[in-house]
N, C-alpha and C positions, 0 to 999 in steps of 0.2 A: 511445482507443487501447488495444489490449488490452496486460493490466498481469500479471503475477505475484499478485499482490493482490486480483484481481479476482472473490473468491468473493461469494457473495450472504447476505445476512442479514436476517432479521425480527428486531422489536423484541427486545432486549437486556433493557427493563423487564420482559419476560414472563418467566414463573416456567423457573426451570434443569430443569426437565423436559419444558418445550414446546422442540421443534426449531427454530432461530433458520433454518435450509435452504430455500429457497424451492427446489423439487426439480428446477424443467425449468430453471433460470438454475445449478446447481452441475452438472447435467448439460449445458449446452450447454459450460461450460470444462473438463469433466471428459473431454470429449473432445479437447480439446486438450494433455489432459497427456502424450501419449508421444512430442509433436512440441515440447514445451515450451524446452526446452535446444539446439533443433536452428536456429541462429544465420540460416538459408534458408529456414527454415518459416513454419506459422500463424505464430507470434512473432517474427518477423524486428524487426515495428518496436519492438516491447519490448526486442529486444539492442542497437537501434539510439540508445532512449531509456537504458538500466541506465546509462553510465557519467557520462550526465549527473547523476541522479538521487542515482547512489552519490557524486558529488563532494558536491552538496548535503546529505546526508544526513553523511559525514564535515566537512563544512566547521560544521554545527551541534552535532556533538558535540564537536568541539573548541569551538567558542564557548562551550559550558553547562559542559563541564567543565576548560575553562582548558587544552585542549592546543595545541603547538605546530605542530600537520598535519604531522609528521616522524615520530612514534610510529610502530610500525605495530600495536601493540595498545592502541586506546586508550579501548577498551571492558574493557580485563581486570579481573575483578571484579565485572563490574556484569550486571544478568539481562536480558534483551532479550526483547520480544514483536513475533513481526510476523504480522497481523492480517489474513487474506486471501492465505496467503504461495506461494500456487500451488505451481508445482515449485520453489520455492525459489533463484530468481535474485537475492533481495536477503538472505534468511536465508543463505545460503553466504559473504556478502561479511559479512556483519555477523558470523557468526562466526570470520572469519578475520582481524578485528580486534579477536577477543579475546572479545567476548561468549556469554554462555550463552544462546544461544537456543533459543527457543519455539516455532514455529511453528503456526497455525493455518489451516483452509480446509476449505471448504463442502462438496471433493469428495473423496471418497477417492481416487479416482484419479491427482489430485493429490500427494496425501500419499505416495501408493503412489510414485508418480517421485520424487517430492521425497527421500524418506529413501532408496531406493534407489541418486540420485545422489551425496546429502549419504555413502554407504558408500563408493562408488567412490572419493570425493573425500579420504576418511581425516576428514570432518569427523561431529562428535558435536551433533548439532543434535533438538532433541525436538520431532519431527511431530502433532499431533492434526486428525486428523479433527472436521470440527462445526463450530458457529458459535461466537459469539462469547462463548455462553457456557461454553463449553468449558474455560474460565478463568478463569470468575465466584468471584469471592474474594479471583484472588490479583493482586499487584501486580510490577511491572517496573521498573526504574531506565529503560528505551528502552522505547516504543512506537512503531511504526510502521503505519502503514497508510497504500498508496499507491493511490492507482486506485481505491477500493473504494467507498467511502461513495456514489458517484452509482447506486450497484447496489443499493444496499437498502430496504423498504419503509418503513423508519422513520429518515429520517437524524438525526431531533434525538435519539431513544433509543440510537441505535448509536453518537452523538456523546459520549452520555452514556457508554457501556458503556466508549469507551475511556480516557476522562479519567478512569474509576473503576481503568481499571487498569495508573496510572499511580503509581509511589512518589512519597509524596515527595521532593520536590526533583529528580524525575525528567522526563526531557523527550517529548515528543509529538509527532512528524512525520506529517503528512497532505500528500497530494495529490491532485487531481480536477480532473475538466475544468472551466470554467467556460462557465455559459450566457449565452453572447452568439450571435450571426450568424455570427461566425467560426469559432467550435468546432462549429459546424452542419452548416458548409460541409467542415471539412476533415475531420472525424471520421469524418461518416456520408454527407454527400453524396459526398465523393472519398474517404475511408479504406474504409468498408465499400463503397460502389459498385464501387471498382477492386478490389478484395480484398485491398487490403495490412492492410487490417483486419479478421477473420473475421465476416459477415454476421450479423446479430444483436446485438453486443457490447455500443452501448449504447442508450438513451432518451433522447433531448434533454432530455425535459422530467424528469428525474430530475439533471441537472446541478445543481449550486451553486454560489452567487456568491461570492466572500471575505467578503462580510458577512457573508452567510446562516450560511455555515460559522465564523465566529469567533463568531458569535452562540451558534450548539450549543453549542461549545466553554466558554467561558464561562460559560454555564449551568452546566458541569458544574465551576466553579471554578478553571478552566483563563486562566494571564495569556496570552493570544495574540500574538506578532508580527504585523508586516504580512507583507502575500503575498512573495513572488517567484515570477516568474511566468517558465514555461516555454515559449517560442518556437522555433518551426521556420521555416530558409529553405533553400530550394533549395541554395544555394551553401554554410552550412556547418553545416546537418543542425540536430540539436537544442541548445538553447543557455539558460545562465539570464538572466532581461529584465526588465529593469523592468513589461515588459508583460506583463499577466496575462489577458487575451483569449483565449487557446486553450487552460491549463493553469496551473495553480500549487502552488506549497507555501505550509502554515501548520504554524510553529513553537509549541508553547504548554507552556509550563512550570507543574508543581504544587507547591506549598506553597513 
């Protein structure tokens, strides 16, 4: 499903002066940045997915840092990274509960809408262009990256790049498709076939299992939760499920 997040990236372990940009995967989303916000467009099923996503993404940050889910800043304080952040449909929400976000992505073009709408919107959100080493060094109390990790040529070293730029006691939110028969079926056989998905988006065989990806994690020091997993039915749209077959989140906390 095409994501916000969904820039592209080579190995993270290569040195900060090689380009992490895989060029024709930041330009196939780079043309989708002026239709990005536009709730009828290429990204219609990403608006359709955001408030799912944004519950689980609030419902974990209260859990890590003992909020009530009544707050409405309950990030204030604390630095936020998000990691593939396209035009910024989950940076705008993350800093309008308070966080100093970051913003990263493959495309300029991207970045270009993104900071352009984050002006309209009166929010102060800091864009960069580039991959993911773009911010090799520094660290975040929030990382996020949603959609992204089945797009890159190195998902164990991109696993690592973000658990490195994570504080401690800081938390980690990932999501991706998961490769089964069913993420196959609905993604690219009917998502891209019918065009509610834009042709190209993803690779089956660049998918991750929750193992696979708790495994990267891990490695890089990271305590992982179990999945929850992201389900769609006809009748009431996107939903979170114990079943993790067509999508999930993994939570992982540092030090």
């Amino acid at each position: 499903m095409t994501n916000a997040s969904e820039a592209i990236f080579m190995s993270p372990k290569a040195a900060v002066a090689q380009s992490s940009v895989v060029a024709r995967e930041a330009a196939h989303f780079g043309e989708l940045a002026a239709d990005w916000w536009n709730p009828h467009g290429s990204s219609a099923m990403l608006h359709r997915l955001n408030p799912v996503r944004l519950a689980f993404v609030r419902a974990a940050i209260d859990s890590h840092w003992g909020g009530d889910g009544l707050g409405f800043t309950p990030l204030a304080g604390r630095t936020v990274l998000d990691v593939g952040c396209g035009a910024g449909l989950l940076a705008e929400p993350l800093a309008r509960l308070g966080g100093q976000v970051t913003g990263v992505d493959a495309a300029p073009e991207n970045i270009g809408a993104a900071s352009a709408h984050a002006a309209q919107s009166g929010l102060s959100i800091d864009y960069l262009a580039g991959g993911v080493e773009a911010v090799a060094g520094r660290q975040f109390d929030l990382v996020t990256s949603l959609e992204v990790i089945e797009h890159v040529a190195d998902p164990a070293a991109f696993a690592h790049a973000l658990t490195q730029a994570v504080a401690p006691g800081g938390l980690l939110i990932v999501s991706t498709p998961n490769r089964t028969a069913l993420s196959r079926l609905a993604m690219i056989a009917v998502g891209e076939g019918t065009g509610l998905i834009p042709r190209g988006t993803h690779d089956w065989d660049r998918f991750l299992t929750p193992d696979e990806l708790t495994t990267h994690l891990r490695a890089g020091g990271m305590t992982v939760s179990p999945p929850t997993g992201l389900a769609f039915s006809a009748a009431h749209g996107f939903k979170l499920s114990d079943d993790v077959s067509l999508d999930y989140f993994l939570t992982a906390t540092a030090g």
